[in-house]
MARDO-785691 format. One record per residue (C-alpha): residue number from 1; x, y, z. Coordinates in steps of 0.5 Angstrom, whole numbers, plus 500, padded with zeros to 3 digits. Example, Ala and Ser with C-alpha at 12.3 -4.5 7.8 and 13.67 -1.06 7.14 Angstrom:
! residues 2
<atom seq="1" c1="525" c2="491" c3="516"/>
<atom seq="2" c1="527" c2="498" c3="514"/>
//
This chain:
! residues 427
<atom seq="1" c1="310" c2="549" c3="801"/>
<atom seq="2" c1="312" c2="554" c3="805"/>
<atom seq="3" c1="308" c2="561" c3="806"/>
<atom seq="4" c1="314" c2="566" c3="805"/>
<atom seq="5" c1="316" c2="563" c3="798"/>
<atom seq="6" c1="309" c2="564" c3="794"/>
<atom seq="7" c1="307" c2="560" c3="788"/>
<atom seq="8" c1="310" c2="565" c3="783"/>
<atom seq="9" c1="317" c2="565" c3="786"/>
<atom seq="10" c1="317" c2="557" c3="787"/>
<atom seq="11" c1="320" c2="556" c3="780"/>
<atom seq="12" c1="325" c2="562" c3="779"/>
<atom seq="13" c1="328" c2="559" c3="786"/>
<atom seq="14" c1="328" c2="552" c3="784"/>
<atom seq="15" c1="331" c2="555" c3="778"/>
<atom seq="16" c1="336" c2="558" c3="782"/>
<atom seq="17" c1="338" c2="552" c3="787"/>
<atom seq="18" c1="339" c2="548" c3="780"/>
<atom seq="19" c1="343" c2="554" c3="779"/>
<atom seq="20" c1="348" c2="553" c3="784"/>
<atom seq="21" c1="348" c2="546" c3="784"/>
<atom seq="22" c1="350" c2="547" c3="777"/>
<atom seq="23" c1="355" c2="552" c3="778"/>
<atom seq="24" c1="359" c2="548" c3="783"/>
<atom seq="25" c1="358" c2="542" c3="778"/>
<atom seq="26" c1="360" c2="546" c3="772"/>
<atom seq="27" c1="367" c2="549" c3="777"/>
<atom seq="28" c1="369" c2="542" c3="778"/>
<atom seq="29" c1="368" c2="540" c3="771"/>
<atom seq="30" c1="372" c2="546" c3="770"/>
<atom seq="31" c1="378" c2="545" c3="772"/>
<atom seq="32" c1="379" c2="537" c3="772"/>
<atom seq="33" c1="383" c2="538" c3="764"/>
<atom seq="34" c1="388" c2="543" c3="769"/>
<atom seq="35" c1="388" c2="540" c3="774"/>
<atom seq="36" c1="395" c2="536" c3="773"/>
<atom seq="37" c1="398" c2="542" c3="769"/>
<atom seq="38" c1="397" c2="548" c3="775"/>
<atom seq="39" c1="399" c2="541" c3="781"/>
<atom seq="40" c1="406" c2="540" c3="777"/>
<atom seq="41" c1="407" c2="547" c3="775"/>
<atom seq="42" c1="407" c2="549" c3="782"/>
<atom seq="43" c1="410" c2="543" c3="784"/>
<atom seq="44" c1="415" c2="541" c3="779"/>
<atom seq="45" c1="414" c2="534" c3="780"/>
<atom seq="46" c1="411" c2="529" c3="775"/>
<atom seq="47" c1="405" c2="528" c3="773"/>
<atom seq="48" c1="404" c2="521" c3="776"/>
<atom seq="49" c1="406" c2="525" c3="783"/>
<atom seq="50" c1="401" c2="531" c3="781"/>
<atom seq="51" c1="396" c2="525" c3="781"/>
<atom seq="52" c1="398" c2="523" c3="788"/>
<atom seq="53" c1="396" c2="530" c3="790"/>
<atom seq="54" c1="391" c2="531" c3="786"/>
<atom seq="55" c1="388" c2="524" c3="791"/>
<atom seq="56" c1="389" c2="528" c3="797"/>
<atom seq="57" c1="385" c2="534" c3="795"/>
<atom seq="58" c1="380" c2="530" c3="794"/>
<atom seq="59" c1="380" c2="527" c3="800"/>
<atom seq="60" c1="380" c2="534" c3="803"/>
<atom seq="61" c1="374" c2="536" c3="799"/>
<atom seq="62" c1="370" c2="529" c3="801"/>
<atom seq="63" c1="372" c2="530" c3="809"/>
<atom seq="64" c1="370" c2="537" c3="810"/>
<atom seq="65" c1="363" c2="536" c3="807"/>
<atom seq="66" c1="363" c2="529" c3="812"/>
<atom seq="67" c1="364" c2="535" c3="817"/>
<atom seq="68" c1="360" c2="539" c3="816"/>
<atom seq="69" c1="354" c2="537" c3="812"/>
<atom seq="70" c1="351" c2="537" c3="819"/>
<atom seq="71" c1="354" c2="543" c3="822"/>
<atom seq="72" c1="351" c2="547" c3="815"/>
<atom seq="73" c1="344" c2="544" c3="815"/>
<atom seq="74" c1="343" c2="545" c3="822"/>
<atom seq="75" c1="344" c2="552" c3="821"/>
<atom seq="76" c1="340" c2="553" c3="816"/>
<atom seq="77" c1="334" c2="549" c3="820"/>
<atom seq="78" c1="336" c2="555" c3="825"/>
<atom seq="79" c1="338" c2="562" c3="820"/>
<atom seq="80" c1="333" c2="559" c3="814"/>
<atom seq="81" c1="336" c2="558" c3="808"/>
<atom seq="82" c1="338" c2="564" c3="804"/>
<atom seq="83" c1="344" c2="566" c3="808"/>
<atom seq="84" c1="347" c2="559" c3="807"/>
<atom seq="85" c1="346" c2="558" c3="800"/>
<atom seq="86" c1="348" c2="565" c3="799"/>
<atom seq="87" c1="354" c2="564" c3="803"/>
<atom seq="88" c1="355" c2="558" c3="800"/>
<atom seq="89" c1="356" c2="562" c3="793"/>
<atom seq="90" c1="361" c2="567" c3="796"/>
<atom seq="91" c1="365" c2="561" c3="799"/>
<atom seq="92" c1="365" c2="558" c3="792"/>
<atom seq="93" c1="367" c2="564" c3="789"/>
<atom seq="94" c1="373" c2="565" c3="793"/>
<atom seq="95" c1="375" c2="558" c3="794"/>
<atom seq="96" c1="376" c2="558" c3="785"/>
<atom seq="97" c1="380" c2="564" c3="785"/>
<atom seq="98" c1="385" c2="561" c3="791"/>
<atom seq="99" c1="386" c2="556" c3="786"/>
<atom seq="100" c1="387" c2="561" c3="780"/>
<atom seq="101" c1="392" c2="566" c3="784"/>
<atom seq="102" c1="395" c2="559" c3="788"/>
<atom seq="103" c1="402" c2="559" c3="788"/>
<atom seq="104" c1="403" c2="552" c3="793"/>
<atom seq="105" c1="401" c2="546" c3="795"/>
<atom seq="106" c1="398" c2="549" c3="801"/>
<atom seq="107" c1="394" c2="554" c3="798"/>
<atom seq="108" c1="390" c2="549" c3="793"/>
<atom seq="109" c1="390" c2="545" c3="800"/>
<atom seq="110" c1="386" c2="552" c3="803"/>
<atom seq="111" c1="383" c2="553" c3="797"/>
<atom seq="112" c1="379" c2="545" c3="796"/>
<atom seq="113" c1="379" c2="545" c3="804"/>
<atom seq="114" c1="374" c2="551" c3="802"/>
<atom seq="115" c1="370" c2="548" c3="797"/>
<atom seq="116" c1="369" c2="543" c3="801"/>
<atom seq="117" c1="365" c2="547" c3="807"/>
<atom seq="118" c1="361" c2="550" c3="801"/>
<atom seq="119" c1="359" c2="543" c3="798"/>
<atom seq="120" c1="356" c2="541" c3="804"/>
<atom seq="121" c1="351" c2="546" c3="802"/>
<atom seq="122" c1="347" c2="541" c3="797"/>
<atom seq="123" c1="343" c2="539" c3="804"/>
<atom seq="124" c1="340" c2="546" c3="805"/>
<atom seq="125" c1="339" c2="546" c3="797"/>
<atom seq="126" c1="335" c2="540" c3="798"/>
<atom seq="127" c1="332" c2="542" c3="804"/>
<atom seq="128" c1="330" c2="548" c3="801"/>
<atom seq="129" c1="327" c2="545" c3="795"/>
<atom seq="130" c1="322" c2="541" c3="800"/>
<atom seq="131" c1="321" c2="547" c3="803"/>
<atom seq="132" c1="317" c2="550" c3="796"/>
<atom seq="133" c1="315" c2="543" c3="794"/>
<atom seq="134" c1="308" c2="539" c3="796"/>
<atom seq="135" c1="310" c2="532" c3="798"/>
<atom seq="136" c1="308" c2="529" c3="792"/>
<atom seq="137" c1="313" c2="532" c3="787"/>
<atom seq="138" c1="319" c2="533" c3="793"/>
<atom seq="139" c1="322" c2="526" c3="789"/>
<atom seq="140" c1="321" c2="529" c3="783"/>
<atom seq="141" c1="324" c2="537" c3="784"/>
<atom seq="142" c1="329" c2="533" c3="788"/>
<atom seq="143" c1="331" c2="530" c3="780"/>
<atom seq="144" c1="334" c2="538" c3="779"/>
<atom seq="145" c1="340" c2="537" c3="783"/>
<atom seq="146" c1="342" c2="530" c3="780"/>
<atom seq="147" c1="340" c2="533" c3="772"/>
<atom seq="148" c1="344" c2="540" c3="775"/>
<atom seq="149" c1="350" c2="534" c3="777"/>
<atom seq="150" c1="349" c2="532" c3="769"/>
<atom seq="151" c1="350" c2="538" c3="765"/>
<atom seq="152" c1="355" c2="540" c3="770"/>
<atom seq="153" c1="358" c2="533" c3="768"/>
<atom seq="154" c1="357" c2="535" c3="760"/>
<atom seq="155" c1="359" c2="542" c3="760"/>
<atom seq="156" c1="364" c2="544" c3="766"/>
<atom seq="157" c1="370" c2="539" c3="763"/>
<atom seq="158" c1="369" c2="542" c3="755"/>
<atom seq="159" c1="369" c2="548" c3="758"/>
<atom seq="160" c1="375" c2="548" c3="762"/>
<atom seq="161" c1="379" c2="544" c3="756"/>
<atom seq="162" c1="378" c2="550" c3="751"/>
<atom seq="163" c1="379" c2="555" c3="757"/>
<atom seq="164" c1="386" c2="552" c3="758"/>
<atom seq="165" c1="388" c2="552" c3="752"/>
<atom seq="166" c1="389" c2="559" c3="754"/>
<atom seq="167" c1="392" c2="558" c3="760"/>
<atom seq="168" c1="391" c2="553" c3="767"/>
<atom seq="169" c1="388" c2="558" c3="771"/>
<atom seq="170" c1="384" c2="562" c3="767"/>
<atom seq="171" c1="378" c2="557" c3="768"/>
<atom seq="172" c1="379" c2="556" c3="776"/>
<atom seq="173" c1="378" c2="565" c3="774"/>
<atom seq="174" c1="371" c2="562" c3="770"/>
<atom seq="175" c1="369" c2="558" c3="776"/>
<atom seq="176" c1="369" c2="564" c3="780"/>
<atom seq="177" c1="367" c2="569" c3="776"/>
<atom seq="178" c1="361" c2="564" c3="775"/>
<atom seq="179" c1="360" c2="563" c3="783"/>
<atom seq="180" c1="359" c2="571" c3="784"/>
<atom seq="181" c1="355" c2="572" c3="778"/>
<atom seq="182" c1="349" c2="567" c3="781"/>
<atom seq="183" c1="351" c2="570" c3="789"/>
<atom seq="184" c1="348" c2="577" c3="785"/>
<atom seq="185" c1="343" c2="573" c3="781"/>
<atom seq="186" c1="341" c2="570" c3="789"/>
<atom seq="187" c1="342" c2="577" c3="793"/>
<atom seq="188" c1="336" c2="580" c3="789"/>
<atom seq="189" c1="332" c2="574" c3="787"/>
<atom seq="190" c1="332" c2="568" c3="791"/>
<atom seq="191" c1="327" c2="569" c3="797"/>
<atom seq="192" c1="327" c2="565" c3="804"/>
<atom seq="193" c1="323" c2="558" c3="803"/>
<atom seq="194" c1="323" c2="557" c3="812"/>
<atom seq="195" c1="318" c2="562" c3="815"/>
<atom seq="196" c1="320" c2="564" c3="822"/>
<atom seq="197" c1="315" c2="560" c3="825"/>
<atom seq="198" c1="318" c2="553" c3="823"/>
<atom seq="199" c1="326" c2="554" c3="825"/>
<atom seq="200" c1="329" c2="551" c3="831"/>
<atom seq="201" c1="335" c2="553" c3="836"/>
<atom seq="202" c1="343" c2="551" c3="833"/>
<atom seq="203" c1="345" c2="545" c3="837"/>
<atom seq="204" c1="352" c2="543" c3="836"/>
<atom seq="205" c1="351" c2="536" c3="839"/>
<atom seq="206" c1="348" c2="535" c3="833"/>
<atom seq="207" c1="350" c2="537" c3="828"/>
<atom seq="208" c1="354" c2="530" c3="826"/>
<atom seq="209" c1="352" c2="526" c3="821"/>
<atom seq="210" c1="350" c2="519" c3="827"/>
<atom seq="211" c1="347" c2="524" c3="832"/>
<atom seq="212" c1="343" c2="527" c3="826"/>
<atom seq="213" c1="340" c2="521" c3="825"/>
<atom seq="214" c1="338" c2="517" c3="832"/>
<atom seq="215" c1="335" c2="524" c3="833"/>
<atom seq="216" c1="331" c2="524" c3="826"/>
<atom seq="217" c1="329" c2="516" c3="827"/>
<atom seq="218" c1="326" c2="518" c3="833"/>
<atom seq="219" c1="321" c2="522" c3="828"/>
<atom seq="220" c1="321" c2="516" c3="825"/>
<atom seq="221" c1="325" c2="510" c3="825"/>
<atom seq="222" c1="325" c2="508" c3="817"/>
<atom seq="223" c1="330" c2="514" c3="816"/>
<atom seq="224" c1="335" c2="510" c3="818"/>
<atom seq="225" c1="334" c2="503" c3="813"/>
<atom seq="226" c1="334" c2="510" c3="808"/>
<atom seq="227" c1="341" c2="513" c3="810"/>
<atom seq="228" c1="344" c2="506" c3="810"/>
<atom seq="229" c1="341" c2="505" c3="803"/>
<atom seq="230" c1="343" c2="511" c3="800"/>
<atom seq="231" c1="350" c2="511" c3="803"/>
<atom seq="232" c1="351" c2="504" c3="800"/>
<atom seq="233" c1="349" c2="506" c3="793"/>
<atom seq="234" c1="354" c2="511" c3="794"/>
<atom seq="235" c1="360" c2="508" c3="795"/>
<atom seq="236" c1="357" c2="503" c3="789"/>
<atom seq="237" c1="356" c2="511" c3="785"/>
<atom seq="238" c1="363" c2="514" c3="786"/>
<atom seq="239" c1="366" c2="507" c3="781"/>
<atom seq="240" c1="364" c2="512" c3="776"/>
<atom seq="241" c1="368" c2="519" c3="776"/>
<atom seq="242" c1="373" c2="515" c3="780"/>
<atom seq="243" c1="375" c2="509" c3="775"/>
<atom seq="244" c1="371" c2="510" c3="768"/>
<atom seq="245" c1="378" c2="514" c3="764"/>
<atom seq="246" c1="383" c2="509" c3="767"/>
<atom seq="247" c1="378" c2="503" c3="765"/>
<atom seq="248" c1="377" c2="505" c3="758"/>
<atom seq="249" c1="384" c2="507" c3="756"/>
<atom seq="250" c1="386" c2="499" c3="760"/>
<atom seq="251" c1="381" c2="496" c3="756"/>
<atom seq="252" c1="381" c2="500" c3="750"/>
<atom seq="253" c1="386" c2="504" c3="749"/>
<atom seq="254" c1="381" c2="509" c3="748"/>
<atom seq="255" c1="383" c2="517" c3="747"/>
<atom seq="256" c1="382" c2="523" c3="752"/>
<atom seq="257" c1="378" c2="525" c3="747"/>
<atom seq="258" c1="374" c2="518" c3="746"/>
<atom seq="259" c1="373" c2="518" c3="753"/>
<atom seq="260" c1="371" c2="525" c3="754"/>
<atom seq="261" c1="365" c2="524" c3="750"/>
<atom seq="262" c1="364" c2="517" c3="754"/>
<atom seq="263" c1="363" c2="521" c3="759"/>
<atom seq="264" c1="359" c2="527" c3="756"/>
<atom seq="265" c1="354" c2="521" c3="754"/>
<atom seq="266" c1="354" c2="518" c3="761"/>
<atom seq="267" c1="352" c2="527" c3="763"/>
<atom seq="268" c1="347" c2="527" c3="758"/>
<atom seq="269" c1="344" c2="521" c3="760"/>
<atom seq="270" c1="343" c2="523" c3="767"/>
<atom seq="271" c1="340" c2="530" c3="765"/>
<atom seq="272" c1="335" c2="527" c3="761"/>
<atom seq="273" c1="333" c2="521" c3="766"/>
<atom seq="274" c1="333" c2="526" c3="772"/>
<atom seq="275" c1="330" c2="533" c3="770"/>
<atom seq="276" c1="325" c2="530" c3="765"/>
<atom seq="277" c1="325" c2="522" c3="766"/>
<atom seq="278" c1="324" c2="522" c3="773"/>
<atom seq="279" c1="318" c2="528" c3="774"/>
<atom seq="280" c1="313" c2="522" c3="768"/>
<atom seq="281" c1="316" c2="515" c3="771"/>
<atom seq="282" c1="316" c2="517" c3="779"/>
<atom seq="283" c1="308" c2="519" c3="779"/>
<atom seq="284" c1="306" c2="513" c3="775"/>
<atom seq="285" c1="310" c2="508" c3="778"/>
<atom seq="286" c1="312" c2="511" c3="785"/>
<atom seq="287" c1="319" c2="512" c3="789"/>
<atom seq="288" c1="319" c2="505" c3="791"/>
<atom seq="289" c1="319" c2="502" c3="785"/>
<atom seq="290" c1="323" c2="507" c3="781"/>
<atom seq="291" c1="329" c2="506" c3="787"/>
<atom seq="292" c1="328" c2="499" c3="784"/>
<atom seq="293" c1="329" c2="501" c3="777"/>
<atom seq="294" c1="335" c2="505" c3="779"/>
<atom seq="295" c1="338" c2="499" c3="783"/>
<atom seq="296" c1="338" c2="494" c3="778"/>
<atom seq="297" c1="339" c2="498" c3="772"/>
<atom seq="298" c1="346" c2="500" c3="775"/>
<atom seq="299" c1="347" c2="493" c3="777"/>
<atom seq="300" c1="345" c2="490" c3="770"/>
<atom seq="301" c1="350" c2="496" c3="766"/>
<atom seq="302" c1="355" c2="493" c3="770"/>
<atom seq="303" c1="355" c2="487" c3="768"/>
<atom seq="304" c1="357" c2="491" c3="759"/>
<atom seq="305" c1="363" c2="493" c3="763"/>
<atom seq="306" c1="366" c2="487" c3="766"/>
<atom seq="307" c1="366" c2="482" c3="759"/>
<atom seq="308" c1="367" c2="488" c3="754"/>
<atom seq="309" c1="373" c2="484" c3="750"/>
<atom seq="310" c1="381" c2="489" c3="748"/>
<atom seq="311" c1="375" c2="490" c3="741"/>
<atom seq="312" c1="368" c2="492" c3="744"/>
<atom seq="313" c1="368" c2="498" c3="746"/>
<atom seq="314" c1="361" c2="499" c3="744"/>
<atom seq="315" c1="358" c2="494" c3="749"/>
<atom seq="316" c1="360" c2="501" c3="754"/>
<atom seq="317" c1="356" c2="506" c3="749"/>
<atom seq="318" c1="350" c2="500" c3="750"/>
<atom seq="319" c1="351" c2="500" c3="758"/>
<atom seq="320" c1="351" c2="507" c3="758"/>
<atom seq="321" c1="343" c2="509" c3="757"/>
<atom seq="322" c1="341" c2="503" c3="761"/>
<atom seq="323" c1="346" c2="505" c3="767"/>
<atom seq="324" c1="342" c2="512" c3="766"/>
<atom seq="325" c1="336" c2="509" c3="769"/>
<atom seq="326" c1="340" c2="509" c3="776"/>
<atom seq="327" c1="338" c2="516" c3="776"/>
<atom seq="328" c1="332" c2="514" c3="779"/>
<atom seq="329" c1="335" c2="512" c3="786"/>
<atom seq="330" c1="337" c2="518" c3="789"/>
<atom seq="331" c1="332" c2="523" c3="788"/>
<atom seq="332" c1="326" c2="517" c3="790"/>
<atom seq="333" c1="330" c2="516" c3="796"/>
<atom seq="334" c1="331" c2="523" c3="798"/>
<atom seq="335" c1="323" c2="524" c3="797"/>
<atom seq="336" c1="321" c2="519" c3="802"/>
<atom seq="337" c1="325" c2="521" c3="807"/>
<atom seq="338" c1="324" c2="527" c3="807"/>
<atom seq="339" c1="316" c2="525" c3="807"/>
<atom seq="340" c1="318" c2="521" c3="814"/>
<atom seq="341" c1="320" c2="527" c3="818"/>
<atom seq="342" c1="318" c2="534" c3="819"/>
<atom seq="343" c1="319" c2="541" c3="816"/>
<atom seq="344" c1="322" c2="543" c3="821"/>
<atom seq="345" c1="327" c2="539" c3="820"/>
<atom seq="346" c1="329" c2="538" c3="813"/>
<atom seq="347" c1="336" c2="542" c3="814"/>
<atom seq="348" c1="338" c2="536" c3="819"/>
<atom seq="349" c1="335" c2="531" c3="815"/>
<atom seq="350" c1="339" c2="534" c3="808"/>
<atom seq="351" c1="346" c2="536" c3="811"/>
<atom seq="352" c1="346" c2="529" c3="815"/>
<atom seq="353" c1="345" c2="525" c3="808"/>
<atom seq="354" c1="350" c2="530" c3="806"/>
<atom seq="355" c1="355" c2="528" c3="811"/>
<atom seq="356" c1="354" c2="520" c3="809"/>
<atom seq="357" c1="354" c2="522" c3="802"/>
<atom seq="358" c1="361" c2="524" c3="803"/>
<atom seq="359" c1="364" c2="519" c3="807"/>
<atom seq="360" c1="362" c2="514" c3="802"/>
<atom seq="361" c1="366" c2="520" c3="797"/>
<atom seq="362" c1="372" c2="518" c3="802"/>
<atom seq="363" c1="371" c2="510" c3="803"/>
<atom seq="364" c1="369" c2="509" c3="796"/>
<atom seq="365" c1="375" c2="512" c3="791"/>
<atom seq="366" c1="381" c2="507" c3="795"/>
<atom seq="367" c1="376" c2="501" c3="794"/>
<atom seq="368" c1="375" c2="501" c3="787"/>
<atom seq="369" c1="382" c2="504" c3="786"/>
<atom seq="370" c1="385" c2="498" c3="790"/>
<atom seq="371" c1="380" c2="493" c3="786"/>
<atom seq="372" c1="382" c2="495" c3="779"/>
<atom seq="373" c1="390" c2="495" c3="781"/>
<atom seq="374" c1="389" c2="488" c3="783"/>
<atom seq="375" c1="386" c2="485" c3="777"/>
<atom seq="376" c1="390" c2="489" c3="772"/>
<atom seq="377" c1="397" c2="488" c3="774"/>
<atom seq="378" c1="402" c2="485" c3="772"/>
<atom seq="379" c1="402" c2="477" c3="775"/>
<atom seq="380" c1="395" c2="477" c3="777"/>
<atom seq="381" c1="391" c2="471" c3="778"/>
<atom seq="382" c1="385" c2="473" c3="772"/>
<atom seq="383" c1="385" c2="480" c3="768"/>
<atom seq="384" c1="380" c2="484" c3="768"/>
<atom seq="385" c1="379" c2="491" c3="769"/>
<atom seq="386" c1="372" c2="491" c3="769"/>
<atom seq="387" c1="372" c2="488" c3="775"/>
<atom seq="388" c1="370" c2="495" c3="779"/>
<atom seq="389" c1="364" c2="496" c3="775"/>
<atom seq="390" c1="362" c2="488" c3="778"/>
<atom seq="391" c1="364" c2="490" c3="785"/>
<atom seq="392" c1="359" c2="497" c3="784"/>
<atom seq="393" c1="353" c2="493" c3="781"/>
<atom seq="394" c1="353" c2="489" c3="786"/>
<atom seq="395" c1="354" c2="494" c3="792"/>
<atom seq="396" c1="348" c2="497" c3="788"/>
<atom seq="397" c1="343" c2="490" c3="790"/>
<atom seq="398" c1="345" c2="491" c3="797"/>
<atom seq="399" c1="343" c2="498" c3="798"/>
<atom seq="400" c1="336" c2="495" c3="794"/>
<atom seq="401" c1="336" c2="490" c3="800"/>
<atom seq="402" c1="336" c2="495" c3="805"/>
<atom seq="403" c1="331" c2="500" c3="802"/>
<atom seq="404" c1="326" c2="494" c3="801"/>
<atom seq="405" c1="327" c2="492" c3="808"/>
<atom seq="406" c1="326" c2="500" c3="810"/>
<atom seq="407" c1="321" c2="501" c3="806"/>
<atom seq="408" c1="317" c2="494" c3="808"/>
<atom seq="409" c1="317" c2="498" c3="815"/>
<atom seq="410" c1="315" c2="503" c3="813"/>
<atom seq="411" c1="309" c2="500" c3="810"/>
<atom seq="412" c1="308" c2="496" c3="815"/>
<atom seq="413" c1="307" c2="502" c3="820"/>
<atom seq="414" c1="302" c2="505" c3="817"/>
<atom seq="415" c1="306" c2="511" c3="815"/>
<atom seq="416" c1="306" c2="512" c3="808"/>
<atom seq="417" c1="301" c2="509" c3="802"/>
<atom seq="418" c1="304" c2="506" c3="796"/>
<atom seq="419" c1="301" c2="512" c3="790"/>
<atom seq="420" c1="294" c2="508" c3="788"/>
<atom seq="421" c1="297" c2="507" c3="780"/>
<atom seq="422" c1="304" c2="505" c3="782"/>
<atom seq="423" c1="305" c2="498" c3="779"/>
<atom seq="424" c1="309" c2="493" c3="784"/>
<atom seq="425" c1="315" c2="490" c3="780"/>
<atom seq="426" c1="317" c2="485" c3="786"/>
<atom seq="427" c1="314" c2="482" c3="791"/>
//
């Protein structure tokens, strides 16, 4: 643990990364039911082409993370990170209002582009939280941002659906209010986690994801099968946000209603496994062992998805406490790695998973748009709308086979020590 964040403020500066995770989560969620209404009030088109636009926007967001999740964690790896995370939150602040204030395309355009270059700031929320944490509980404080990622889930669209109801850029004002109010929160409380001693010079050269990384895997050659393992789970993730609503509404015709609390029960259960769950199963089973429980509960939920019938919509209410468990994945991973390297490289290490992350955001959408597209026109060879959710689950397994390779390595080389109560699940 870093010496300039004492004990006493460890647990008020995890609560304020959770924070800021949760805030850009919450804006997300947020403005997602106004979304289509402020794109087709600015444009005046159809809510089939604000649907188009609204793709755009996302690749935009995705595409400036990729960029720029390197360039932001190296910078706090040089400059320490509380000006970044504070810098992330003025960012986010301003970026919300441009969208409120947005009376064109391209200022929602400007306003996602920033966003973007603010969201890269998860990796120095995830270097700042293994500064603060001893090895042994990274994995588990890493569960914070995924259990931010789920309230956010569960809160941000009911929040934004009743602000609308008053206007569709009042809740684009909320996010940014928000944001500012934790920057202010930030400024008085939050406390720089990388001491002087541990920083290191900015170089531009690599501050890209692949340069990142052959620079970490000659710490450790293991942080590669980890980044390929995470990068590939993912693509398989992004299923969810990108096809769930389309899926329930073809496959049942479900209500928007019906599928809000769908996917409000899909946030529970990702809080729930990753801000509690997680921090009792990890010691006892070990990272790698709950990477396999994540993997395979993903792969196993899918399967819920792909033979419910036109009149069994209840399978996915069945599918998604076991899906939940996939919770375990990320954050496991994310610990290892972060063991494998060291501290003075925790920010490079963070904003390079960061940038991989987003290029799955990018790859990911297209495919499984494509996929369900595919199978549920009119004409297809064999309907089945669920066949996304197969696609993704079986993507899963092959992040599992990558992980086990790596972590085999890592074994192997003497690096890492399975914990002495973990119990092996395979062979």
């Amino acid at each position: 643990m870093s010496e300039s964040a004492s004990p006493s403020s460890a647990k008020s500066s995890l609560v304020f990364v959770f924070l800021v995770v949760l805030i850009d989560m919450l804006g997300f969620g947020i403005i997602m039911p106004v979304l289509p209404k402020l794109i087709t009030s600015i444009t005046g088109d159809t809510v089939s082409q604000a649907a188009v636009y609204a793709g755009w926007l996302a690749f935009a967001y995705a595409a400036m993370q990729f960029v720029f999740g390197p360039i932001v964690g190296n910078l706090s790896d040089r400059f320490g990170r509380r000006p970044v995370l504070l810098g992330a939150l003025g960012g986010y602040a301003i970026a919300y209002v441009l969208m409120g204030f947005a009376a064109s395309l391209l200022w929602l355009f400007a306003a996602r582009i920033i966003a973007g270059i603010m969201g890269a700031s998860f990796s120095t929320a995830y270097a700042y939280i293994a500064d603060i944490s001893p090895a042994e509980k990274r994995a588990q404080n890493f569960g914070l941002i995924g259990a931010a990622f789920g309230l956010g889930f569960i809160f941000g669209p009911a929040i934004g659906g009743i602000l609308g109801e008053y206007g569709a850029r009042l809740p684009f004002f909320a996010a940014g209010l928000l944001a500012a109010l934790n920057l202010l929160f930030g400024f008085f409380l939050l406390k720089e986690s990388l001491p002087p001693e541990k920083r290191r010079p900015f170089k531009l050269a690599r501050a890209n994801a692949f340069v990142a990384l052959k620079g970490l895997s000659g710490q450790n050659k293991i942080v590669f099968w980890y980044a390929a393992a995470l990068t590939v789970w993912m693509t398989a993730h992004v299923v969810y946000p990108i096809i769930f609503a389309f899926y329930a509404i073809e496959s049942f015709g479900w209500s928007e209603w019906t599928v809000g609390m769908a996917l409000a029960c899909v946030g529970i259960g990702a809080a729930i496994v990753q801000g509690v769950l997680i921090r009792v199963l990890i010691p006892r089973i070990g990272e790698r062992n709950a990477v396999i429980v994540g993997a395979v509960s993903m792969a196993a939920s899918s399967i819920f998805y792909v033979i419910a019938g036109p009149d069994q919509g209840w399978l996915i209410f069945v599918a998604i406490p076991i899906g939940a468990l996939q919770g375990l994945f990320q954050p496991s991973i994310n610990g290892l790695m972060s063991n494998a390297v060291s501290d003075e490289t925790q920010g490079e290490l963070q904003g390079a998973v960061a940038s991989l992350q987003s290029m799955a955001s990018v790859i990911g959408p297209p495919l499984f748009a494509a996929v369900f597209a595919a199978f549920t026109v009119a004409g297809s060879i064999h309907y089945l709308p669920g066949a996304p959710f197969g696609l993704a689950g079986i993507i899963s397994l092959i992040a599992l086979v990558i992980f086990l390779r790596g972590y085999a390595l890592h074994c192997t080389s003497g690096e890492v020590e399975p914990p002495p109560n973990a119990k092996t699940l395979v062979n």
